[in-house]
Each structure stands twice: as structure tokens, then as C-alpha cells.
KOLRO-63331 format. One record per residue (C-alpha): residue number from 1; y, x, z. Coordinates in steps of 0.1 Angstrom, whole numbers, plus 2048, in hexadecimal, padded with zeros to 3 digits. Layout:
BEGIN
   nr    Y    X    Z
  NUM    Y    X    Z
...
END
This chain:
BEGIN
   nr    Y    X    Z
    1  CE8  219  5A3
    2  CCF  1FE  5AB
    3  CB2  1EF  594
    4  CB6  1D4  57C
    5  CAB  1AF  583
    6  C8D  1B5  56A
    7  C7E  1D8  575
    8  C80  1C7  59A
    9  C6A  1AC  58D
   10  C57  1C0  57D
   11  C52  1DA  59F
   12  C44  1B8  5AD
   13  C2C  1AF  591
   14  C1C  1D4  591
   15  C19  1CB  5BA
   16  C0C  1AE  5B5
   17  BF5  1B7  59A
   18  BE6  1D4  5B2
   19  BE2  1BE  5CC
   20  BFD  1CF  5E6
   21  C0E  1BB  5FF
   22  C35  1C0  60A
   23  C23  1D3  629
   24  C14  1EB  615
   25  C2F  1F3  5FD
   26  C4B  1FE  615
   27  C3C  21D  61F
   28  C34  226  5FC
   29  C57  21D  5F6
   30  C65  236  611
   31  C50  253  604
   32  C51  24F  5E0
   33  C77  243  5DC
   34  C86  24B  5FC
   35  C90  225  601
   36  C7F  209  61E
   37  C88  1ED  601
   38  C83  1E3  5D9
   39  CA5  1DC  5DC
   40  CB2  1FD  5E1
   41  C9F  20C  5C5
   42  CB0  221  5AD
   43  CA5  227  58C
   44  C93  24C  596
   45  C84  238  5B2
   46  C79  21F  59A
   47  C69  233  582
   48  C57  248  5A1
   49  C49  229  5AC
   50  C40  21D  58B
   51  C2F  23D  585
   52  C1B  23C  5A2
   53  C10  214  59A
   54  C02  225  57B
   55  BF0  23D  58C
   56  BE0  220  5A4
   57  BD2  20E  587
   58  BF5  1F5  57F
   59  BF6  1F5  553
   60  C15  1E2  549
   61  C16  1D1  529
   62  C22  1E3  509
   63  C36  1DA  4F4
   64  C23  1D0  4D4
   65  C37  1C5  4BB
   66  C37  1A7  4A6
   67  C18  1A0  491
   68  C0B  180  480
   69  BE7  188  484
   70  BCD  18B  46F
   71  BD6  176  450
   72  BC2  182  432
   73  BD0  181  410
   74  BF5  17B  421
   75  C0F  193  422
   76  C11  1AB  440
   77  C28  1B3  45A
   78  C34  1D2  448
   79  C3B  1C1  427
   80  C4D  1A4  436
   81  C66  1B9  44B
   82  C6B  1CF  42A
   83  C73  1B2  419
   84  C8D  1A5  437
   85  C97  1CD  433
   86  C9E  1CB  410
   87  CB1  1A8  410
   88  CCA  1B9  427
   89  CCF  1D5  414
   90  CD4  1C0  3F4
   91  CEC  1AB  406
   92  D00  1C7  417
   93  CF5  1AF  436
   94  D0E  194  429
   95  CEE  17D  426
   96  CD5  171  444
   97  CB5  161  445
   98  CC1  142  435
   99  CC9  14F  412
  100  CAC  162  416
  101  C99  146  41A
  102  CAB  135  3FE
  103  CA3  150  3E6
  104  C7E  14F  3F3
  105  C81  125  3EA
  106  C94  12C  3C9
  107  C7E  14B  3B9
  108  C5B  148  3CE
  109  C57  126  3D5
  110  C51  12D  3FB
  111  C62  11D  416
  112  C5F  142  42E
  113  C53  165  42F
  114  C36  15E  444
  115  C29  146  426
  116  C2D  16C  40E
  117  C08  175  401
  118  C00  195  3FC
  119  C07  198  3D7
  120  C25  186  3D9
  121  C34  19D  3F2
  122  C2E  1BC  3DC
  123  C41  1AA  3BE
  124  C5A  19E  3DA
  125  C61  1C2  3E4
  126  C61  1CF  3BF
  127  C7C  1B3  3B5
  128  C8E  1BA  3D3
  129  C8F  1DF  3CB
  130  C9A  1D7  3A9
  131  CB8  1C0  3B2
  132  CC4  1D8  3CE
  133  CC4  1F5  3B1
  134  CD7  1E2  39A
  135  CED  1D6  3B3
  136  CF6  1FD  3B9
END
């Protein structure tokens, strides 16, 4: 089975990043994956080449995550997906981010969860936690 669209580009961005020209890929190609073209990769031969970009100095980008910075006295990360957590439990998933943000409006006076401070979000999770137990 061949390689997707996306792990061909990214065979060509690790190329390009080491500096490697069509030239002198192909015979890295034929002893590595057994292929003479990116194009015939499969995915064993894809992750052997990857592998051996690695070892010649390519990094690829990881996957970090979301994150809103550094934003003293606001709520973090953590908290606001807790809150987003709780929400849907509460709901049984029957509500989205609109009557979330509705009940953030009605009961917090904030227009989103990026506008939570920190002490808000602790009551935020403790109400939540409350309504999702009586709810039960």
C-alpha cells in the first residue's frame, strides 16, 4: 500500500530541510526501502527512511498542543478544557459551545473561556461539579 499525500510531503520537507537533492536520495531510497521512487514507498519504507532522516540530523515538529501562553492571573489550559469536560458531561453532550457560552454570559458575565481568571475557573469547576451531581 502506498504512502499518504501528507507523509509524501513530509519525506520532501525532511529532504529538503537536510539539504539532499532528488540525485542523492534515490540511492538511499534503493537501499533503505528497496524502491528507485518516493512514490513507491510503503509505509515500512516510509518509516525506514524517516528513521534514517532522524539519524542525519532531520527533527520534525511535535505536536504541542494547544496553549494560550503565559497569561498570569487567567485560567489555564487545564482548567478551561475541564470546564468544556464538565459542560458535556452535565449536558449528556446535548449542549455545544453555544450554551456554554450562554451560561458563561448568563452566570459569569464573560463573553468566553479564554476571558476565565483563575479564581473564577476554580468556582467554575466547583459549580459545575455541583450541577452535574445533582443532575445524577
Amino acid at each position: 500500500m502506498s504512502i499518504s499525500d501528507n507523509q509524501r510531503k513530509l519525506f520532501w520537507v525532511a529532504a529538503r530541510k537536510l539539504g539532499w537533492t532528488e540525485d542523492q536520495l534515490r540511492p538511499a531510497l534503493a537501499q533503505i526501502a528497496g524502491v528507485t521512487s518516493v512514490n513507491d514507498l510503503d509505509r515500512d519504507g516510509f518509516d525506514a527512511m524517516m528513521g534514517f532522516f532522524e539519524y542525519c540530523g532531520f527533527t520534525p515538529l511535535s505536536a504541542k498542543g494547544k496553549d494560550y501562553g503565559d497569561r498570569p492571573g487567567m485560567a489555564s489550559f487545564a482548567q478551561i478544557e475541564l470546564i468544556r469536560a464538565l459542560w458535556s458531561e452535565y449536558t449528556r453532550r446535548q449542549a455545544g459551545e453555544d450554551e456554554l457560552k450562554k451560561w458563561l454570559a448568563n452566570k459569569w458575565h464573560v463573553s468566553s473561556l479564554r476571558f476565565v481568571t483563575a479564581e473564577m475557573a476554580g468556582k467554575m469547576i466547583a459549580a459545575l461539579k455541583a450541577m452535574k451531581a445533582r443532575a445524577a
